[in-house]
C-alpha positions as CSV (number, residue, x, y, z in Angstrom):
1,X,0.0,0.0,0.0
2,X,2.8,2.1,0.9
3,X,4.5,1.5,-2.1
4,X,1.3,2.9,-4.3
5,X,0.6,6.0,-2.2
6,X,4.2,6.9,-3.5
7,X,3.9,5.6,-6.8
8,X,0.8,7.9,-6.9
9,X,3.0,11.1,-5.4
10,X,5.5,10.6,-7.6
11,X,2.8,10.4,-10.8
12,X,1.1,13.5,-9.6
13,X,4.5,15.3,-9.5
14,X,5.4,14.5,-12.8
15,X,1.9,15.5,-13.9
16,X,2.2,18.8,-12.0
17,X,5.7,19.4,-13.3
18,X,4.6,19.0,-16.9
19,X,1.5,21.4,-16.7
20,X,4.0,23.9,-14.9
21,X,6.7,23.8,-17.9
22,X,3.0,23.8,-20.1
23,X,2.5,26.9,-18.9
24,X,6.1,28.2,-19.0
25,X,6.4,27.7,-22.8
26,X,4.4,29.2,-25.3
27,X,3.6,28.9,-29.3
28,X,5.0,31.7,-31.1
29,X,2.4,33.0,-33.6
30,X,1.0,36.3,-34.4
31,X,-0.4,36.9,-30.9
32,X,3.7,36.4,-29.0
33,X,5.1,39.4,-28.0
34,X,9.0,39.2,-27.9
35,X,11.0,42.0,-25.0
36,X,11.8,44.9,-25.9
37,X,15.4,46.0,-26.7
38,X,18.4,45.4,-29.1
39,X,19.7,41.6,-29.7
40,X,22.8,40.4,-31.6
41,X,21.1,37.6,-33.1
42,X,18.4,35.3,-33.5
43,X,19.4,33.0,-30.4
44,X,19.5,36.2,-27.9
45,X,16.3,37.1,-29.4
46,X,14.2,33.6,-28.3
47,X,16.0,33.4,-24.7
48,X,14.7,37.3,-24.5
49,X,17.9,38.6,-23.7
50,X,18.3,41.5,-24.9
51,X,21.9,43.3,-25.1
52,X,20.7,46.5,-24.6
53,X,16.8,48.0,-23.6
54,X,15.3,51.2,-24.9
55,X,15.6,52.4,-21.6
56,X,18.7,52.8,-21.1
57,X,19.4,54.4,-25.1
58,X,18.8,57.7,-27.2
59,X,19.1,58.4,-30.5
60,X,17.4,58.7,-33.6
61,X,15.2,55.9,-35.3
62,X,12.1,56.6,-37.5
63,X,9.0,53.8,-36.8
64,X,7.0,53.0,-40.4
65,X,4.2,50.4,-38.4
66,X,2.3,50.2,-41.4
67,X,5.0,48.9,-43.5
68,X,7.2,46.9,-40.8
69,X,10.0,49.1,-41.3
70,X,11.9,50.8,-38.9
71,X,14.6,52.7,-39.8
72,X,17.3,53.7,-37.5
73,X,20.1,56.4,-37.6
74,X,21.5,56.2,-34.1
75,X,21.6,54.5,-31.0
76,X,23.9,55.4,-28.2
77,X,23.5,54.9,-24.5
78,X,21.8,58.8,-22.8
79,X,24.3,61.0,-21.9
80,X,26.6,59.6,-24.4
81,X,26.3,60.6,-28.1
82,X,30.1,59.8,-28.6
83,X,29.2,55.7,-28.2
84,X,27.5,54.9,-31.2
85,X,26.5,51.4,-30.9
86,X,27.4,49.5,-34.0
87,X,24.0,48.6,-36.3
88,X,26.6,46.3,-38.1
89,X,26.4,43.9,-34.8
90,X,22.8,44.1,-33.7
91,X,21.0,41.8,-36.0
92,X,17.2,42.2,-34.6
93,X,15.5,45.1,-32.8
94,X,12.6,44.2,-31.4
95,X,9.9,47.5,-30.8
96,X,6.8,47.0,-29.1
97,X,6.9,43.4,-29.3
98,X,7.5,42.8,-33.1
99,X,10.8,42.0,-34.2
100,X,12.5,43.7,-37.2
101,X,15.3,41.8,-38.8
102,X,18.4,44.0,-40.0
103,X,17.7,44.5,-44.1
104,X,20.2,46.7,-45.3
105,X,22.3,49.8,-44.8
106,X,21.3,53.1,-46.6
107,X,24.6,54.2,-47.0
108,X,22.8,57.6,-49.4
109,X,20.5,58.6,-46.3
110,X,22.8,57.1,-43.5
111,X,20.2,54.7,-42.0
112,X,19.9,51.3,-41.6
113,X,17.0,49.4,-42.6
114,X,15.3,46.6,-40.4
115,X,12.1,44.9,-41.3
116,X,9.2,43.3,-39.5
117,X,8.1,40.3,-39.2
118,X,5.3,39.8,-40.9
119,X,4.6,35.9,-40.0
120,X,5.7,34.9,-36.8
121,X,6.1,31.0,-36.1
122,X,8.4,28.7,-36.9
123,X,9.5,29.9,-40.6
124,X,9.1,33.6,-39.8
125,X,8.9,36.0,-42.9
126,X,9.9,39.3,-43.3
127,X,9.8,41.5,-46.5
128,X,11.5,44.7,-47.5
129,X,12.0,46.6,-50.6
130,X,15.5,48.1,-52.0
131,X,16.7,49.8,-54.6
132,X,19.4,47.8,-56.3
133,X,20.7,48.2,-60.2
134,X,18.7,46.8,-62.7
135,X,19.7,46.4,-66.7
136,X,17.0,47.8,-69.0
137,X,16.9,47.3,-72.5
138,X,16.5,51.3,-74.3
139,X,15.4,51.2,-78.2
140,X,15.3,54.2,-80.6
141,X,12.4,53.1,-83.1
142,X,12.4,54.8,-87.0
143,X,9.1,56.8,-86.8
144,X,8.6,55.9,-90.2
145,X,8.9,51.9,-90.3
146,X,8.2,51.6,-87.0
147,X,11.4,49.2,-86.4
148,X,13.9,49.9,-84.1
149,X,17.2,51.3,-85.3
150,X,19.4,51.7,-82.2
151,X,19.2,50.0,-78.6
152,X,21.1,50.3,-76.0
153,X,21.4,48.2,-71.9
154,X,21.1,51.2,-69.4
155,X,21.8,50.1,-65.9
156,X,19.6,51.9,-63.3
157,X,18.6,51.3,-59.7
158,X,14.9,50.5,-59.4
159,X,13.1,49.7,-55.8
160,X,13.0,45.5,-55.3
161,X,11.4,43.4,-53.4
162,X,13.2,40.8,-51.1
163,X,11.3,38.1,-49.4
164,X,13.3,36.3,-46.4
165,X,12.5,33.5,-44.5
166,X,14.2,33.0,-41.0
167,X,13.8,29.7,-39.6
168,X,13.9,30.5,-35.8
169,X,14.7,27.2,-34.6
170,X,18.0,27.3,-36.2
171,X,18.3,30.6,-36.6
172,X,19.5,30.5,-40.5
173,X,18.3,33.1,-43.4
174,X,17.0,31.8,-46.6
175,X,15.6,33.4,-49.8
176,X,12.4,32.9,-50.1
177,X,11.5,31.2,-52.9
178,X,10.6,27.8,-54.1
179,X,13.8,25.8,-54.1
180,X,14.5,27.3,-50.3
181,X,11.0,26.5,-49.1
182,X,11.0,22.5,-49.8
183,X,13.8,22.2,-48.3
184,X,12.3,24.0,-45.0
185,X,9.0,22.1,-45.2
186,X,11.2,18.7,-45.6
187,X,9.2,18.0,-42.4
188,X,6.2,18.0,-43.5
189,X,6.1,15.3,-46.9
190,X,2.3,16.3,-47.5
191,X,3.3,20.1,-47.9
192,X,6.7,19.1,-50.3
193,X,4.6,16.4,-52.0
194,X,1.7,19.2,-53.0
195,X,4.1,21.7,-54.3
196,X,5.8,19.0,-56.4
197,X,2.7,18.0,-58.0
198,X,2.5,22.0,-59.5
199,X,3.8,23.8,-62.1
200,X,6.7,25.9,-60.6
201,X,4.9,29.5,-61.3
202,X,1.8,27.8,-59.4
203,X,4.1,26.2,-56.7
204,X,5.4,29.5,-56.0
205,X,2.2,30.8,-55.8
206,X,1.2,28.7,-53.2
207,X,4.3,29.1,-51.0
208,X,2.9,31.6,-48.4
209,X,-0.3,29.5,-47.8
210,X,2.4,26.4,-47.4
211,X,4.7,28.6,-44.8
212,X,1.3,28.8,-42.7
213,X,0.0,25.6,-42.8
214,X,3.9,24.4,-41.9
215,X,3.6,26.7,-38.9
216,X,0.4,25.6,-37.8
217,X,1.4,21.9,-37.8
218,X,4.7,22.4,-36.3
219,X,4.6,25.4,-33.9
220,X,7.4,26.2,-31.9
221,X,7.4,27.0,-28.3
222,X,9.3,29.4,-26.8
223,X,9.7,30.4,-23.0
224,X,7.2,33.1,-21.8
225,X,8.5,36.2,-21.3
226,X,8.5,37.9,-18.3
């Protein structure tokens, strides 16, 4: 009898313990809201360590919430204008609960670029737009004939849009685009096997619906923050 009574205790201990860590960890999805402050990289950023809080800083950053952009031009701890903290080694800023992914670098304006998350789970995306050099085919036409006589590649920088995927288990970048996205979903056979099965214009097409199913099947769970 004695020998079941602590059988028993040490069953509803375990059961106790594993509602308790339950409650400790929770699924990241649009509703988890990350701490506040600057991180160096994706690991810091899910243990909710920040390296440095808002609190504590001053500067000059400029908040776009309808666009997840935020765009910073300094950050320096108060009182000290002449410690500029390095954007080059703070890789996610995390405002009001939504982290923003370091983009790029406006070197023209002197800003630097970091973009929000627009899914959150799993396979987080983010998108951002850029201008980068694009070749343009130019052709002089004969007004008479109506055939063109001259032409000419003209390289100019047009805005771009880049799609990224961060996979926040591992903490890896990707491209997001098809050839990226089975490879992420490899855990998941029906989602790879569906996208297979399409054309690859289609496929693409179908590769944000895919992310979401992905991240409904396999949430990950993070500790709560405090």
């Amino acid at each position: 009898m004695k020998k079941c009574s602590g059988l028993l205790l040490l069953l509803g201990l375990l059961v106790q313990l594993s509602g308790q860590a339950a409650v400790d960890s929770v699924a990241v999805d649009v509703n988890f809201q990350f701490v506040d402050g600057l991180y160096p990289n994706v690991a810091a950023l899910k243990a909710h360590r920040p390296a440095l809080v808002f609190g504590n800083l001053a500067g000059k950053l400029v908040l776009q919430e309808e666009e997840y952009l935020l765009k910073v031009e300094s950050l320096y701890p108060k009182g000290r204008p002449d410690l500029a903290i390095p954007l080059a080694d703070i890789g996610v800023i995390c405002f009001n609960g939504l982290p923003y992914f370091r983009a790029y670098e406006d070197s023209l304006r002197q800003f630097t670029v970091y973009a929000g998350l627009r899914v959150r789970g799993r396979l987080s995306y983010y998108t951002y737009e850029q201008q980068q050099p694009d070749t343009v085919l130019v052709k002089a036409y004969n007004p008479v004939t109506g055939r063109p006589f001259r032409q000419q590649a003209i390289i100019r920088t047009l805005p771009q849009l880049v799609e990224k995927v961060v996979d926040l288990a591992t903490g890896l970048y990707y491209d997001f685009n098809l050839e990226n996205m089975l490879h992420l979903l490899a855990a998941d056979p029906a989602l790879v096997s569906s996208l297979r099965e399409l054309e690859p214009a289609e496929a693409e097409a179908r590769l944000q619906r895919c992310l979401l199913i992905f991240d409904d099947r396999h949430p990950l769970y993070l500790p709560k923050p405090e």
